[in-house]
C-alpha positions, -999 to 999 in steps of 0.1 A, spaced: -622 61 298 -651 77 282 -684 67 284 -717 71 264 -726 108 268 -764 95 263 -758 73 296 -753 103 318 -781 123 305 -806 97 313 -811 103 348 -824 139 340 -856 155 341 -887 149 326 -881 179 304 -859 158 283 -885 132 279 -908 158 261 -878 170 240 -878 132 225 -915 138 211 -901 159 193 -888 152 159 -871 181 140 -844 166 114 -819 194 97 -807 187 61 -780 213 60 -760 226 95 -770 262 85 -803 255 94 -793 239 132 -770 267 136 -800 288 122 -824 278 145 -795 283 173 -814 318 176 -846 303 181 -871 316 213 -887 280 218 -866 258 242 -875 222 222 -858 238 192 -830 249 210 -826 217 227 -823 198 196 -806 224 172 -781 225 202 -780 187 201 -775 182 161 -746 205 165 -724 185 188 -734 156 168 -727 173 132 -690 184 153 -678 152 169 -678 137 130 -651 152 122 -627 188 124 -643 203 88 -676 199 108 -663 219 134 -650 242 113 -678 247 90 -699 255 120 -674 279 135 -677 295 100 -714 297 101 -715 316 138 -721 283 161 -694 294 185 -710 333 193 -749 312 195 -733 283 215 -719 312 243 -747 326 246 -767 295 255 -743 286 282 -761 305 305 -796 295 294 -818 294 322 -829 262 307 -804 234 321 -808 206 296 -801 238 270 -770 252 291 -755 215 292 -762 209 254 -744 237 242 -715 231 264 -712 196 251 -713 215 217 -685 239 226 -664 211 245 -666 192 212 -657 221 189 -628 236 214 -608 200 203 -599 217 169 -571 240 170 -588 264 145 -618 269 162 -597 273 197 -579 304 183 -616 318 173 -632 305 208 -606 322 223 -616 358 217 -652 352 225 -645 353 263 -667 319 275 -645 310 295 -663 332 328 -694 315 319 -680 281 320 -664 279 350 -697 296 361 -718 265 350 -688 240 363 -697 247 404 -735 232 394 -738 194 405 -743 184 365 -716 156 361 -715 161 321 -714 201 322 -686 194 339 -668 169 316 -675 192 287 -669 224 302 -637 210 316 -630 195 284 -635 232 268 -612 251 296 -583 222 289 -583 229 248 -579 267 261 -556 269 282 -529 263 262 -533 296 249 -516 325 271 -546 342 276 -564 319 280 -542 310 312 -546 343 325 -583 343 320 -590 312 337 -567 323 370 -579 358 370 -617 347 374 -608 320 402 -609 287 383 -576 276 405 -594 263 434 -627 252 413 -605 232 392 -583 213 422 -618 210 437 -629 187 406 -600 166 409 -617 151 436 -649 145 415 -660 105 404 -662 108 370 -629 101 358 -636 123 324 -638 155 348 -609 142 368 -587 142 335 -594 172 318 -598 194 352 -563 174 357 -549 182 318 -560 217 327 -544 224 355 -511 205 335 -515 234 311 -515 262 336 -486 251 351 -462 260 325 -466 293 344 -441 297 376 -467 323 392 -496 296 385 -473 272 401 -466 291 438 -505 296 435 -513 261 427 -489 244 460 -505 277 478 -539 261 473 -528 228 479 -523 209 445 -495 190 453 -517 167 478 -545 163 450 -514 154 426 -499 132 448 -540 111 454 -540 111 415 -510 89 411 -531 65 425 -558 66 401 -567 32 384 -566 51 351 -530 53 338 -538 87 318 -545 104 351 -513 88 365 -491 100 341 -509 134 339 -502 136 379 -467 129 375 -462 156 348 -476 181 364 -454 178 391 -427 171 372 -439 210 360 -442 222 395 -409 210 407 -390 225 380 -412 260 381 -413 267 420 -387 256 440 -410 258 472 -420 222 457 -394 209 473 -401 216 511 -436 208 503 -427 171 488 -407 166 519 -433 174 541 -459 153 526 -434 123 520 -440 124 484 -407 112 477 -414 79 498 -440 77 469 -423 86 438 -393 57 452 -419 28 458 -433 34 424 -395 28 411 -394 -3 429 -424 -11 422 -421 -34 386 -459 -37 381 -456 1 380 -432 0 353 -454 28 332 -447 51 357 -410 48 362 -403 75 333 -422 101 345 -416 94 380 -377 98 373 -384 132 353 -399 142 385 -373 134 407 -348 151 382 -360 182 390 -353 176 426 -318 158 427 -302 191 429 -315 201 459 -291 193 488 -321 186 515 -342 168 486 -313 147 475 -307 133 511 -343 124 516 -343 105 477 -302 86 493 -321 75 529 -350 62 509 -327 38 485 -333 62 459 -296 62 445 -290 26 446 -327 27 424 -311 49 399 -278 28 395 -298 -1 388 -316 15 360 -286 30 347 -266 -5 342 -295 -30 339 -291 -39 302 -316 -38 281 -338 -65 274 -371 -70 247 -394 -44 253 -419 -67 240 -454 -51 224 -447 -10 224 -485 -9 229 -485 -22 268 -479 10 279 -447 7 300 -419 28 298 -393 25 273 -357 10 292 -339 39 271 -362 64 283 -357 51 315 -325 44 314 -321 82 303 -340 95 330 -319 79 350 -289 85 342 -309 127 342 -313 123 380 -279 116 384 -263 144 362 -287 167 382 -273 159 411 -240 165 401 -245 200 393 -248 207 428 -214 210 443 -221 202 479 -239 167 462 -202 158 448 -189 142 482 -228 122 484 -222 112 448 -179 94 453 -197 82 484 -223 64 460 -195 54 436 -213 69 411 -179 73 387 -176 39 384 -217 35 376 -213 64 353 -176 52 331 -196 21 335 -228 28 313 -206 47 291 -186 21 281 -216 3 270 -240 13 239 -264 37 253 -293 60 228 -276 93 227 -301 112 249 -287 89 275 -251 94 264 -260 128 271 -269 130 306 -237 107 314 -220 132 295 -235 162 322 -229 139 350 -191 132 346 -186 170 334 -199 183 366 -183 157 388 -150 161 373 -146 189 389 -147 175 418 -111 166 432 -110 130 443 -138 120 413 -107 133 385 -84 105 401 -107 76 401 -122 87 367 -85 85 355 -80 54 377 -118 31 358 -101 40 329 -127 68 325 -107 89 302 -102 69 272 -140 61 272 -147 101 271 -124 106 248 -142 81 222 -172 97 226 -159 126 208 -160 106 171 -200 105 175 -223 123 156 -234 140 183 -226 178 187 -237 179 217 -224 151 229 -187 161 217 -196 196 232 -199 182 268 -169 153 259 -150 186 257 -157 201 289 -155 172 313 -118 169 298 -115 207 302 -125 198 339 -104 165 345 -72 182 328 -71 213 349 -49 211 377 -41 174 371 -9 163 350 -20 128 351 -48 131 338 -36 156 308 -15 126 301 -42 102 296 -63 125 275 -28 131 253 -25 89 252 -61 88 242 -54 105 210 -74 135 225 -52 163 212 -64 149 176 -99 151 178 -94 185 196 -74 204 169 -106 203 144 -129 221 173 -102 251 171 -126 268 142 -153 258 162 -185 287 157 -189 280 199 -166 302 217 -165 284 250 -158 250 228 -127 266 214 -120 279 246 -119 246 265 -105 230 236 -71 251 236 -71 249 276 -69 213 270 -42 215 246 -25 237 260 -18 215 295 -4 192 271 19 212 260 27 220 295 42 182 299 78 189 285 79 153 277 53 155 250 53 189 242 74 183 209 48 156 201 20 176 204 34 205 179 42 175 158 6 166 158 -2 201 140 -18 220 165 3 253 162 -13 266 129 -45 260 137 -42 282 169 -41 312 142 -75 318 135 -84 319 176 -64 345 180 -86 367 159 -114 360 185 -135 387 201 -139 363 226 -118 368 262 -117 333 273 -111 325 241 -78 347 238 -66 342 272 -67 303 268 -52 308 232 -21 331 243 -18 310 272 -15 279 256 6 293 224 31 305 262 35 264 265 41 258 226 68 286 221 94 273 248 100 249 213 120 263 183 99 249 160 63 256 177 78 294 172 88 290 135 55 274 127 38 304 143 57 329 124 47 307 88 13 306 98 11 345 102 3 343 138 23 369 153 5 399 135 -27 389 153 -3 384 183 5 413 182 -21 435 179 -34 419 211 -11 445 231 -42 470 219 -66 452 239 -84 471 271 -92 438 287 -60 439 312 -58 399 310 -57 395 273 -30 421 278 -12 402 299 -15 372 285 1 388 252 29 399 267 33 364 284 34 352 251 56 376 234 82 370 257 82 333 248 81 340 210 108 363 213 135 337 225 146 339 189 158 364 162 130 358 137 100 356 152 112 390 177 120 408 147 87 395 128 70 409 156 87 440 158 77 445 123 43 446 132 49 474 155 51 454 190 81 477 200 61 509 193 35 499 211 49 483 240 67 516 244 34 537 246 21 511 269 50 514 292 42 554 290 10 546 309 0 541 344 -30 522 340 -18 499 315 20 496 323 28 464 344 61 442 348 47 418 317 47 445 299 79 460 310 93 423 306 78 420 273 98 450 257 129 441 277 123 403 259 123 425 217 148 444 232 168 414 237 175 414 198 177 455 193 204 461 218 206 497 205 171 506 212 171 488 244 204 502 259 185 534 250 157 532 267 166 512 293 204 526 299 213 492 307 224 461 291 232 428 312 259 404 307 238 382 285 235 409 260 258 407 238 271 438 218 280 426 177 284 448 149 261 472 136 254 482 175 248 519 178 245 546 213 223 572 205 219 587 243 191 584 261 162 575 240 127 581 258 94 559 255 75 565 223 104 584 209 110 568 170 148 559 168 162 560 134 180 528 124 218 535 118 214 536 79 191 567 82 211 580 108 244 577 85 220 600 57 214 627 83 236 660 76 260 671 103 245 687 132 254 701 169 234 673 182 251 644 204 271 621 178 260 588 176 288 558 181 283 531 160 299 493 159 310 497 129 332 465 120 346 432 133 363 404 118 335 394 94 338 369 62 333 379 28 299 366 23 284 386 48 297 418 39 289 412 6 251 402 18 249 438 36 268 457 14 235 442 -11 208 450 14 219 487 25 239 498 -11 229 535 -3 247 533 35 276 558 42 296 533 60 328 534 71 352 503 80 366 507 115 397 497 110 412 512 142 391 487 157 400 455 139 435 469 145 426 467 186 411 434 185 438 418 165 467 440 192 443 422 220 444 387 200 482 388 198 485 396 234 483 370 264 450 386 277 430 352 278 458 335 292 454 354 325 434 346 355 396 362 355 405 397 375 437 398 355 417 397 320 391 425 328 424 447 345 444 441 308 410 450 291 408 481 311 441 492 305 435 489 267 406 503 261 418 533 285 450 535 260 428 534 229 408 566 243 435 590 256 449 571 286 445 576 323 431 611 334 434 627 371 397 633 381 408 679 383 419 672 349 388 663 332 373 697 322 406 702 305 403 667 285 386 679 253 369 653 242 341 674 229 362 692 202 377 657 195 342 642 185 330 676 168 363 672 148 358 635 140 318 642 126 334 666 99 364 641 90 337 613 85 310 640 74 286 624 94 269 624 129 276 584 132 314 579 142 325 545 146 339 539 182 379 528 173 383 562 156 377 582 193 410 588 204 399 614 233 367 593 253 351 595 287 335 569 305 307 566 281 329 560 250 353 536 276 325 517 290 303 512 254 342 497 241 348 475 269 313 461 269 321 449 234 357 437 235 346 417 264 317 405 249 336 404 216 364 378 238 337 361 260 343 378 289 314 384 310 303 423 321 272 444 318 268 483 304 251 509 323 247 544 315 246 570 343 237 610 339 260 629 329 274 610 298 290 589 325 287 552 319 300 520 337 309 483 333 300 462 364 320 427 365 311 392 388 345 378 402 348 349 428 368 356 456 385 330 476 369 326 509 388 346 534 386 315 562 409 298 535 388 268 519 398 263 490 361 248 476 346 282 490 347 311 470 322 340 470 307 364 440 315 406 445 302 423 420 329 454 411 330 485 388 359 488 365 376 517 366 386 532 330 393 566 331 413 572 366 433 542 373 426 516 345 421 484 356 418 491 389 382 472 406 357 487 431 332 468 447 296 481 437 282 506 463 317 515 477 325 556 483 353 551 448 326 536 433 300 557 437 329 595 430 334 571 394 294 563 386 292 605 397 301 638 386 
């Protein structure tokens, strides 16, 4: 586009016709920059001249006369009164400004006031040079800074309008460099550049063209006042008959990066649909690609179109409000469409963004599933491409949420396997989304046992140590899903994940918390991973957290009440209650009531504990147990001072003998009553209970054993706490079905559920009362829960 600088100097002066009289030749550049100095103005003209020569043969030239002082000489000349010397020594500095060396020197010389000085005289090659000088500059910050701050805004968007093409495109490359700058930006559409921009794109020269288009690409991602200013001067109309346009092929890349930075905006995006734009974009997104033919025609790449295309769309789909435009469009098909096909992986990219953001978009999830979308998403996850894989992962974190189908389809995909590896992930949002995922697999009870099968349990371990919330929540969350299974639970114990588990409960970020305790309750539907996780102290703290207001909640209420479930003792002692479903067994123990962070001894220590005036503790101290077993415990506890309740295997064997289970229901529990009420002193009138002494009974029985742990069949004188704790386990012990409460008072009760014939007489109806066993007064005898004889029994 250049032309012969010597062609636009001949139409000057006469001046420069004596200059050629002159002949002055310079054997070194020392002497020209020497002479740089000089008072004569013929000297000056040609010194000036033999430096821009000496420079445009190559960057050591330049530098060499940056070296020898060219630069500070060549300033001062630019505001010669002499005009033939002013415009020679801004051709010198435009020359030497191309080198990046001499650019960082220029730079703190300050010419750049004098420039744009020179550049509002009507000299057509001060102005290609001097805009050729500001255009190396300013891409230097301050640079930038100096060229706004002394009004070369308007001078420059004025010279875009100029003939010369040379001062079109570096006035144009200029002003491309300013506008990495937002606040240069709002000034430039303030001063209005788009509408010189938008003139430009229809410049013969195709460097101008594409320069136009990126600078508004610039603008439209810098200031999003662009928009309303594109609408109002129709620019869009413009930007989508260059797309259609195939001579203008060149253009289409740049054109689409333009538009990219506009899909996004709802008002924007409805101009670019009405004017075809979207059918535009489909076509370039699935025409296939053909021979490109000689990379040196200057037209657009198809991948780079194709990308850009494919860009317009994803950005588009970022904006919700643009999802119901977008299903209109049937862009999911256009989209699971391309990515079936082979596509450069800047491409695969974009499609990537596009079906992430529209996937969560409720009708786009079904008809994604529906194309067959899923599979083809899922595959994209074996390329090399992190962030390919990246995205893969959160469209499927977006199409599984909410959506069982779907979930399905990403399990049939083989999704879960390429997932599981992305658990040690260095991302935390990655792992996050990636054990979301699994985790609504493991939802599906019908492939639950398939996906622990697959080996994602162990792997789970290592996000639990995250410092990361959405990381932990999605973790305990999905390890909730896993631990309904047996053997999801036993592979989390062998992996050591329920230490990290539970230290969890420490965490101040209430959802984590709650999402532990979720958890913990699931894990602790067994007896070895609740007692591996009381080992790690989840009792003790559960406890404290119950203690606290702010951190107490029913999950973590729940959760204690779920280890509780397999520490009966602990829990009837904090709790004072234990439901039909627990069951009492040997080695069960009532110390009283035990309060919240209070440490319970276990019975062992208990048993090595010298007598005291404390409140005895009543063990369960034997039942019909084989040989193995007692010689397993008698090996694990040698040092225990236990004592075989024999009076008790005596009772349960009376009981066996007798035709107890051979009675109806509220026979059985009335027979139980009446033994248990035999066992501990028999029936006592209500005025005669201060004279039952029961208290010297049990002091009497701690010395006999010579210990504070008496085992329940050796109390001959009980009360209702003694009567209730042995019915509770003679029924449990007999399969019988009652609960154990514990009042104040050392009262206690048994509550019982017993079907009662309908009184209208059907025979098929029967209803559930819930009744209190009496034990002490009239054994056997049943009041119905919240009745005055109930209430005198539960009461002192």
């Amino acid at each position: 586009m250049a032309r012969n600088r010597r062609n636009k100097t001949n139409s000057e002066s006469s001046s420069r016709d004596t200059f050629e009289t002159l002949r002055i030749e310079f054997k070194t550049p020392a002497t020209a920059v020497l002479l740089l100095g000089s008072p004569e103005e013929d000297i000056l003209i040609v010194a000036c001249e033999a430096i821009y020569e000496f420079a445009e043969e190559g960057d050591g030239n330049k530098i060499n006369l940056m070296e020898l002082g060219a630069l500070e000489a060549l300033s001062q000349l630019v505001n010669h009164s002499n005009k033939i010397i002013r415009r020679n020594a801004i051709i010198g500095l435009g020359v030497m400004a191309t080198n990046s060396t001499v650019r960082n020197t220029m730079r703190n010389i300050n010419v750049i006031p004098s420039i744009l000085d020179r550049l509002s005289l009507d000299d057509t090659v001060i102005q290609e040079f001097g805009t050729l000088c500001l255009s190396c500059l300013s891409t230097e910050p301050s640079c930038k800074l100096n060229i706004v701050d002394n009004k070369g805004l308007p001078l420059l968007l004025k010279l875009l309008s100029n003939s010369d093409p040379d001062v079109q495109k570096n006035s144009l490359e200029t002003i491309h460099n300013l506008a990495e700058d937002e606040q240069i930006c709002t000034v430039l559409m303030e001063l209005g550049g788009i509408c010189h921009l938008l003139v430009l794109i229809k410049s013969p020269f195709a460097v101008i063209q594409h320069l136009a288009l990126r600078t508004l690409h610039k603008m439209a991602a810098k200031c999003k006042d662009t928009q309303s200013t594109f609408r109002e001067e129709e620019a869009f109309d413009i930007f989508i008959a260059i797309l259609y346009n195939k001579d203008l092929t060149d253009l289409h890349a740049e054109t689409l990066k333009v538009l990219a930075n506009c899909m996004s905006d709802a008002e924007s995006f409805k101009v670019i649909l009405n004017a075809g734009g979207i059918a535009m974009l489909t076509e370039f997104v699935l025409t296939p690609k053909l021979s490109e033919g000689n990379s040196s025609s200057g037209k657009s790449s198809h991948n780079e179109i194709q990308s850009m295309a494919v860009n317009c769309i994803a950005r588009a789909a970022q904006n919700s409000d643009l999802h119901q435009f977008l299903h209109d469009q049937k862009v999911e098909k256009v989209l699971v469409d391309f990515l079936s096909c082979g596509a450069n992986d800047i491409a695969k990219t974009y499609g990537c963004e596009a079906v992430a953001a529209l996937s969560s978009f409720l009708p786009s999830k079904d008809v994604f599933r529906d194309l067959g979308g899923i599979p083809v998403v899922v595959r994209l996850m074996k390329g090399r491409s992190t962030v390919i894989r990246d995205l893969v992962i959160q469209t499927l974190a977006n199409l599984t949420s909410g959506n069982h189908l779907n979930t399905m389809a990403v399990f049939k995909a083989g999704g879960q396997k390429m997932l599981v590896p992305r658990l040690c992930d260095a991302c935390p949002k990655l792992v996050a989304n990636s054990v979301a995922i699994l985790g609504r697999m493991a939802a599906q009870e019908e492939i639950r046992c398939k996906v622990i099968s697959q080996g994602v349990v162990a792997p789970l371990v290592e996000p639990l140590k995250s410092t990361d919330t959405e990381v932990l929540i999605s973790t305990l969350l999905c390890i909730c899903e896993l631990a309904f299974e047996e053997e999801a639970r036993a592979k989390l114990l062998s992996a050591g994940g329920l230490e990290p588990l539970v230290s969890l409960l420490h965490s101040s970020h209430m959802e984590v918390l709650r999402c532990a305790c979720m958890a913990i309750s699931v894990c602790a539907k067994d007896e070895p991973t609740a007692m591996e996780m009381c080992h790690f102290g989840a009792l003790e703290i559960l406890q404290e957290i119950n203690l606290s207001i702010n951190r107490r909640s029913k999950f973590t209420e729940y959760a204690l009440v779920s280890l509780l479930k397999y520490n009966l003792s602990l829990k009837f002692g904090l709790l004072g209650y234990l439901t039909t479903g627990d069951v009492i067994t040997k080695g069960f123990y009532d110390t009283g009531k035990v309060w919240f962070g209070q440490k319970v001894l276990t019975i062992e220590e208990l048993s090595m504990e010298p007598i005291n005036q404390e409140r005895p503790v009543i063990v369960v101290q034997s039942n019909e147990i084989d040989e193995a077993q007692e010689k397993n415990e008698a090996q694990s506890s040698p040092e225990s001072n236990r004592i075989d309740d024999v009076s008790l295997q005596f009772l349960i064997k009376e009981i066996q003998e007798s035709e107890l289970l051979l009675k109806d229901e509220e026979e059985q529990y009335a027979a139980l009553a009446w033994y248990v009420s035999a066992a501990m002193g028999g029936p006592i009138e209500r005025e005669d209970l201060d004279a039952f002494a029961w208290l010297q009974h049990l002091d009497e029985l701690k010395l006999q054993v010579k210990s504070n742990v008496i085992p329940i069949g050796m109390i001959r004188k009980g009360i209702h706490c003694h009567r209730a704790l042995l019915f509770k386990y003679l029924a449990d012990y007999f399969g019988l079905r009652c609960t154990l409460v514990r009042g104040e008072y050392n009262r206690a009760w048994n509550e019982v559920l017993i079907y009662k014939q309908d009184p209208s007489g059907d025979e098929n109806s029967s209803q559930p009362c819930c009744y209190i066993v009496d034990l002490m007064h009239q054994p056997g005898c049943l009041m119905e829960v919240n009745s005055p004889a109930a209430s005198d029994y539960q009461s002192l």
